[in-house]
ChimeraX commands (.cxc) that place a marker at each C-alpha (Angstrom):
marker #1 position 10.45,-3.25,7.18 radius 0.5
marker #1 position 10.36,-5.63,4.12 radius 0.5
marker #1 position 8.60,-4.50,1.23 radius 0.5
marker #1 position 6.98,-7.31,-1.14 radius 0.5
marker #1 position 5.66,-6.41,-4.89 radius 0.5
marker #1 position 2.67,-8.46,-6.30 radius 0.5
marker #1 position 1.91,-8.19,-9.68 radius 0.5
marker #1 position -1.62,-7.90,-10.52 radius 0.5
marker #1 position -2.03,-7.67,-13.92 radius 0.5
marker #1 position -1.52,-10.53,-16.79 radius 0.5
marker #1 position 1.56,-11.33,-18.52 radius 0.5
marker #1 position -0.64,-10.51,-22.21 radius 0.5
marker #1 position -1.78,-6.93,-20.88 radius 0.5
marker #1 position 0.03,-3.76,-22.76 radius 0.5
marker #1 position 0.48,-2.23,-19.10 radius 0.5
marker #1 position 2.44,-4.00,-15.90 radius 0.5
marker #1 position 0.79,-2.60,-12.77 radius 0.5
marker #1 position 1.91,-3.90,-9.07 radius 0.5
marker #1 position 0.75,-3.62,-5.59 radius 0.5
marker #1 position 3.07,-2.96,-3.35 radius 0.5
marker #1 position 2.62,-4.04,0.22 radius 0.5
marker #1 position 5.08,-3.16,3.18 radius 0.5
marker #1 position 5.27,-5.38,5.97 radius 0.5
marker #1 position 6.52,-4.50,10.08 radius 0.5
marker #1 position 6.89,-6.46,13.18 radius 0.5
marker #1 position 7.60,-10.51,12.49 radius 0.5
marker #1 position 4.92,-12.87,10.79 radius 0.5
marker #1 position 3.08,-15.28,12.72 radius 0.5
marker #1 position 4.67,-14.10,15.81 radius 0.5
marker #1 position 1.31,-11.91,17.16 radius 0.5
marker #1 position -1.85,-10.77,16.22 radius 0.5
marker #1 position -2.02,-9.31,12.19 radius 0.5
marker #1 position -3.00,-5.87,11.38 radius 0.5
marker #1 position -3.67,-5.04,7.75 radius 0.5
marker #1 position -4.37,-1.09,6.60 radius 0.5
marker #1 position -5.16,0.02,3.33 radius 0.5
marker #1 position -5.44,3.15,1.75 radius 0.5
marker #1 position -6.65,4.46,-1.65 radius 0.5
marker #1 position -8.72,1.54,-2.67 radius 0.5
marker #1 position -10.45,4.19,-5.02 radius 0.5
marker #1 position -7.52,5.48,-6.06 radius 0.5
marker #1 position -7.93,9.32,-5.75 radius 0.5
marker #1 position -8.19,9.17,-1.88 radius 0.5
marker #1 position -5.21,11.43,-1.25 radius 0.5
marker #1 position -5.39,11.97,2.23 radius 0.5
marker #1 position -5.53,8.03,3.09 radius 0.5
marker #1 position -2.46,7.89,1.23 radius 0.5
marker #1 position -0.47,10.80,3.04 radius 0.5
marker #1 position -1.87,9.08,6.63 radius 0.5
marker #1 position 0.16,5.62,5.35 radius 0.5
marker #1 position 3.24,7.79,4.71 radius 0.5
marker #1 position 3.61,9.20,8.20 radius 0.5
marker #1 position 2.08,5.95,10.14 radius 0.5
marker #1 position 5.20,4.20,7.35 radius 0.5
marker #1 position 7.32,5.87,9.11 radius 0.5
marker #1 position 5.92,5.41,13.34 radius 0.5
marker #1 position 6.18,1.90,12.21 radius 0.5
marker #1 position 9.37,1.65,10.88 radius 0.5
marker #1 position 10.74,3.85,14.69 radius 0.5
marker #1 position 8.64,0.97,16.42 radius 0.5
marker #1 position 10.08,-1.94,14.37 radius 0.5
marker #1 position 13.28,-0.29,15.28 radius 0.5
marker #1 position 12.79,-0.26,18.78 radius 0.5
marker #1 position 11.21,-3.63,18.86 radius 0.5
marker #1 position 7.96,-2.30,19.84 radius 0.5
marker #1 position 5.84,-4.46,17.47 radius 0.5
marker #1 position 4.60,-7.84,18.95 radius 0.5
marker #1 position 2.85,-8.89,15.88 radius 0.5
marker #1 position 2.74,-8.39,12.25 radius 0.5
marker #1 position 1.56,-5.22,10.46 radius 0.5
marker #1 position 0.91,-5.05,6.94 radius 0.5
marker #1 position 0.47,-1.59,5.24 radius 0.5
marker #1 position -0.56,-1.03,1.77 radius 0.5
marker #1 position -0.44,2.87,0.82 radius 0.5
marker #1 position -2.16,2.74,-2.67 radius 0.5
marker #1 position -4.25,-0.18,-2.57 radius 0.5
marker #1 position -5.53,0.74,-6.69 radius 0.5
marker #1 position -2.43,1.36,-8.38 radius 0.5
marker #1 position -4.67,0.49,-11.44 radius 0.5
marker #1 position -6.80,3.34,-10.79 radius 0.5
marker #1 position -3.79,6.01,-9.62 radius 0.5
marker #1 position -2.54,5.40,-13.42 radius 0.5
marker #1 position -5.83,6.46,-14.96 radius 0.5
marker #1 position -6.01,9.87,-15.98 radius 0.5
marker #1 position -7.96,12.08,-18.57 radius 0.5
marker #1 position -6.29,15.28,-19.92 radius 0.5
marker #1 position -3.60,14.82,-17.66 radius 0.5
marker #1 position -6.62,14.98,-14.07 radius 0.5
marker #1 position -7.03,11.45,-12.27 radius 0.5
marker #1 position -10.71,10.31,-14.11 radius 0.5
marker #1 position -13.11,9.67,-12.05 radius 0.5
marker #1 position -14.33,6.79,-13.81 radius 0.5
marker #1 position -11.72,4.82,-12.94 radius 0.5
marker #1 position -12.54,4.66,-9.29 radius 0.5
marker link #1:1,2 radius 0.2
marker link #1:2,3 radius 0.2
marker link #1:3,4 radius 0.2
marker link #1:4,5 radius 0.2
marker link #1:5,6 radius 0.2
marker link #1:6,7 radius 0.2
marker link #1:7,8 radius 0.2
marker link #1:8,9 radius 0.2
marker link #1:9,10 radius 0.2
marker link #1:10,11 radius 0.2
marker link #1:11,12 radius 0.2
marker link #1:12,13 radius 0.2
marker link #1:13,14 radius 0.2
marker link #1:14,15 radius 0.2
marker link #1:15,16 radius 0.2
marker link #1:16,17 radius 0.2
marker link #1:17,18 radius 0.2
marker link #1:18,19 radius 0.2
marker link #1:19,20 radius 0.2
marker link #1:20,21 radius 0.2
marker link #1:21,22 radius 0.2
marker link #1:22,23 radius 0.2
marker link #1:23,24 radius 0.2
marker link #1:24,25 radius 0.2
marker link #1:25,26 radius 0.2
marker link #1:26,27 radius 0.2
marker link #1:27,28 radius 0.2
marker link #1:28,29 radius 0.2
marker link #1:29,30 radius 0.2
marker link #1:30,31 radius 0.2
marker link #1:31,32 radius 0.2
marker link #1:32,33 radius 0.2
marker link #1:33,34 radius 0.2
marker link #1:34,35 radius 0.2
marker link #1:35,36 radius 0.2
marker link #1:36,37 radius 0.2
marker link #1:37,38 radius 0.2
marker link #1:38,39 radius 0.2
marker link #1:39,40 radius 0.2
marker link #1:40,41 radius 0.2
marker link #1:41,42 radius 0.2
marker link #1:42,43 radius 0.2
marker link #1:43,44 radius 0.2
marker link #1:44,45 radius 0.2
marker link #1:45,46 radius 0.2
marker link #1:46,47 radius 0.2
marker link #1:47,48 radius 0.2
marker link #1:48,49 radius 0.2
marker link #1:49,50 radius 0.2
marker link #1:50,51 radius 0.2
marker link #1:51,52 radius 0.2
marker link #1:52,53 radius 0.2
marker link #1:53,54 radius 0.2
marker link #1:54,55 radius 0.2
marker link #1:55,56 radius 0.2
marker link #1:56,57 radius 0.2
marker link #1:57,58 radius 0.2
marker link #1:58,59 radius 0.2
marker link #1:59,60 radius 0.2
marker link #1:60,61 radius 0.2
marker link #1:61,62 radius 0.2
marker link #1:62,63 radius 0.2
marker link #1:63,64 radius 0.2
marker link #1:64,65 radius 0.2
marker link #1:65,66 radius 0.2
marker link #1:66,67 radius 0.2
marker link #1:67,68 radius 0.2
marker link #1:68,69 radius 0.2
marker link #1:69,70 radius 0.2
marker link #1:70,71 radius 0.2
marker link #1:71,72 radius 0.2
marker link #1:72,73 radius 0.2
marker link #1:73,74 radius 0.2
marker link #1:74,75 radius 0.2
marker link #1:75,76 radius 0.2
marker link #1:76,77 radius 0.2
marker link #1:77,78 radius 0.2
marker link #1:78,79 radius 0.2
marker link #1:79,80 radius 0.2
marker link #1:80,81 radius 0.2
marker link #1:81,82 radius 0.2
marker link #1:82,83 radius 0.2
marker link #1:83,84 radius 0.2
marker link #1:84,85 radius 0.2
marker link #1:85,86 radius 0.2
marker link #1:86,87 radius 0.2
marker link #1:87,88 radius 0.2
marker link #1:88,89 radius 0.2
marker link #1:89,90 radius 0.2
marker link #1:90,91 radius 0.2
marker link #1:91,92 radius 0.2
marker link #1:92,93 radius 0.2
marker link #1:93,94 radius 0.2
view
C-alpha cells in the first residue's frame, strides 16, 4: 500500500486540511477502481466499511492478488469531519 496526502486547502487559510488517499495493486498495470467514503462527512458506517476492505486489500496486495490499481479514500470530506458545534459533528457542514 502507498499512502499519498493532498492538500486541499490554501496556503492563506487559518486551518491546513488534507485528503488522504491510499493506493493498492500497481498503477497503469490493470483496470482502476476508485472508492470513496464519507463525502458528507458524518457517514460513519462508509468509513468503518473502508477500514476493513483497507485491510482485504492490503492481504491481497500481499499475496499479489491485485491485477490493477485500487484507490481508496476513507474520509473523502476531511473539511466537513473537522466541523463541529458544541463538541457534535454540525450538520451544516455536510
Amino acid at each position: 500500500m502507498r499512502t499519498q496526502t493532498h492538500a486541499i486547502s490554501a496556503p492563506s487559510a487559518n486551518a491546513a486540511y488534507q485528503l488522504t488517499s491510499l493506493h493498492f495493486g500497481t498503477p497503469g498495470a490493470g483496470k482502476k477502481v476508485y472508492i470513496q467514503a464519507a463525502l458528507h462527512a458524518d457517514e460513519v458506517p462508509g468509513m468503518l466499511v473502508a477500514q476493513f476492505l483497507r485491510r482485504r486489500l492490503s492481504e491481497l496486495e500481499a499475496a499479489g492478488q491485485i491485477l490493477g490499481e485500487v484507490v481508496l479514500v476513507p474520509a473523502a470530506n476531511p473539511i466537513g469531519l473537522a466541523q463541529a458545534i458544541h463538541g457534535a459533528p454540525s450538520a451544516a457542514s455536510t
